[in-house]
C-alpha positions in Angstrom: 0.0 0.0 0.0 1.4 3.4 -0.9 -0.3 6.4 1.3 0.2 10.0 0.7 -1.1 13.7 1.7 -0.7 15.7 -1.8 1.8 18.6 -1.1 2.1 17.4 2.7 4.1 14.0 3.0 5.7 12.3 0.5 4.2 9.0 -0.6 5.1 6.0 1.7 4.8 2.3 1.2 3.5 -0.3 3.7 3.4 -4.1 3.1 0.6 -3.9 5.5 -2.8 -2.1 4.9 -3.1 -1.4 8.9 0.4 -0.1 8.8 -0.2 2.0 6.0 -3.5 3.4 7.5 -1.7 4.1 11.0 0.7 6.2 9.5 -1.7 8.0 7.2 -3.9 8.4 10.4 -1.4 9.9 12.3 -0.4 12.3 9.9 -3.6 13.4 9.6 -4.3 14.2 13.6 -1.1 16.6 13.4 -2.7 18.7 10.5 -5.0 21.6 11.5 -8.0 20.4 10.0 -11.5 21.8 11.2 -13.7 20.5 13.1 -16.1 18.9 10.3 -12.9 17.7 7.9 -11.4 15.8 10.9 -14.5 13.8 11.1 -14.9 13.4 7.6 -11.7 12.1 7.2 -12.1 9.7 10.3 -14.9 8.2 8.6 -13.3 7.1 5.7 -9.7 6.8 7.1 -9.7 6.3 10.7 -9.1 3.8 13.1 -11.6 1.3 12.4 -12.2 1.7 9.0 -9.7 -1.1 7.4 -12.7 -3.0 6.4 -14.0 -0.5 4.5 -11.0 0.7 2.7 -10.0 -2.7 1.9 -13.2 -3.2 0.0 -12.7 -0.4 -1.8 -9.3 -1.2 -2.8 -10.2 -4.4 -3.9 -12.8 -2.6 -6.2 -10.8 0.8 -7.4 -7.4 0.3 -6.2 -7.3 3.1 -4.6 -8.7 5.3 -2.2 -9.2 9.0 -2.0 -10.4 12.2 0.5 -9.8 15.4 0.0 -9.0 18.1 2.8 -8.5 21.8 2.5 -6.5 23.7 4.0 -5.2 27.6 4.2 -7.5 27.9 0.7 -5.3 24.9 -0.5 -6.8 21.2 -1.6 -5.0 18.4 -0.6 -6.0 15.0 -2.2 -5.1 12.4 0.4 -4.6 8.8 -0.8 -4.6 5.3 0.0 -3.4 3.1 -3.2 -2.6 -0.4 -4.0 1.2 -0.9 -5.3 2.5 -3.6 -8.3 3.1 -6.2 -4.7 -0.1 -5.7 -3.4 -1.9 -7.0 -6.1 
């Protein structure tokens, strides 16, 4: 699994979807993200949600929220890699 924050981390690969999904996680809780994208982005990224977003990466391949912040959109991503399939 390769997980990035467009124009905020660099993209970062994980042999492990739970792995991947911590990291992505806790990358997210250090950004200063509002009250409503927080929870948004919990929803579809969050602890407890690796059931989800495996389904949809068995479907799409990849997974996508976007955030905004300072104006700016951000497209954060959770995507299968050439091992993971």
């Amino acid at each position: 699994m390769t997980v990035q924050i467009e124009g905020i981390t660099p993209p970062a690969t994980f042999t492990r979807l739970s792995s991947a999904l911590d990291a992505l996680w806790k990358s997210l809780r250090a950004l200063p993200l509002g009250f409503d994208q927080y929870h948004a982005a919990r929803h579809v990224l969050g602890p407890g949600e690796e059931h989800q977003v495996e389904q949809a990466l068995a479907q799409d391949g990849e997974v996508t929220h976007r955030i905004t912040m300072s104006g700016r959109s951000h497209v954060v991503s959770v995507r299968t890699t050439a091992v993971d399939r």
